[in-house]
N, C-alpha and C positions, 0 to 999 in steps of 0.2 A: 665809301671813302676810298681814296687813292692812293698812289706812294706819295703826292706832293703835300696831300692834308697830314698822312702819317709821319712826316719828314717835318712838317710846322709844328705839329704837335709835339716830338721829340724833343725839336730846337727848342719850343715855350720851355717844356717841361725843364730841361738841363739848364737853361735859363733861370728858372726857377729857382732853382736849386743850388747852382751856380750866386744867385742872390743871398739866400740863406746861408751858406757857409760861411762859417765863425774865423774859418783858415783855410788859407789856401793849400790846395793838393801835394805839393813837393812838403808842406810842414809836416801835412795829415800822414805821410807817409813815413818820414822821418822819427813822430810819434810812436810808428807802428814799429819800426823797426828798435828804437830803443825800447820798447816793451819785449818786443821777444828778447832781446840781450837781457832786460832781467830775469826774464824767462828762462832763460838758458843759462843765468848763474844762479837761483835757486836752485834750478835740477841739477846742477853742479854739485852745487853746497849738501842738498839732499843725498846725492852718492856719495860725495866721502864721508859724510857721517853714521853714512851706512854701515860703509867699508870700514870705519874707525870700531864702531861698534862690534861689529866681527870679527875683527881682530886683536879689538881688546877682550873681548869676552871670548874668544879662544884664547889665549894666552893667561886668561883669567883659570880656564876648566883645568888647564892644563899644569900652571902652578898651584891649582887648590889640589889636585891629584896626586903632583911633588911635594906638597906639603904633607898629606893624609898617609903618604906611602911611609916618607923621614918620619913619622912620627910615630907608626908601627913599628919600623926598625928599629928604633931607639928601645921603646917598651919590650921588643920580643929582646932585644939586645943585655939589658937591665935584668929581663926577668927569666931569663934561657941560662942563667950560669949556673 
């Protein structure tokens, strides 16, 4: 086989192929592209709820600590007279 048969065969095949599609190239791509933009605002969405998590649950340890602390104080304050 030569470069002229492997050049025919190419052209068939892409031809082929070219047949088969459902949509044309500029759509198929335009597809792709608004898929990763959902892609990319899940992973979005995914971090700040991360972030929110983290910082609610620090703020959470943090006032449960202020709380357990005021509440020692109180009772040593009551029962220390």
């Amino acid at each position: 086989m030569d470069e002229q048969d492997a050049a025919k065969i190419a052209k068939l095949v892409q031809m082929r192929l070219d047949e088969q599609r459902s949509i044309d190239v500029e759509t198929h791509h335009k597809h792709h592209e608004y898929i990763d933009t959902l892609i990319t605002q899940a992973e979005t969405r995914q971090a700040r709820k991360e972030q929110w998590v983290r910082v609610v649950g620090g703020w959470g340890i943090i006032l449960t600590i202020t709380a357990f602390a005021a509440a020692v104080w109180e009772y040593f304050k009551d029962h220390l007279k």
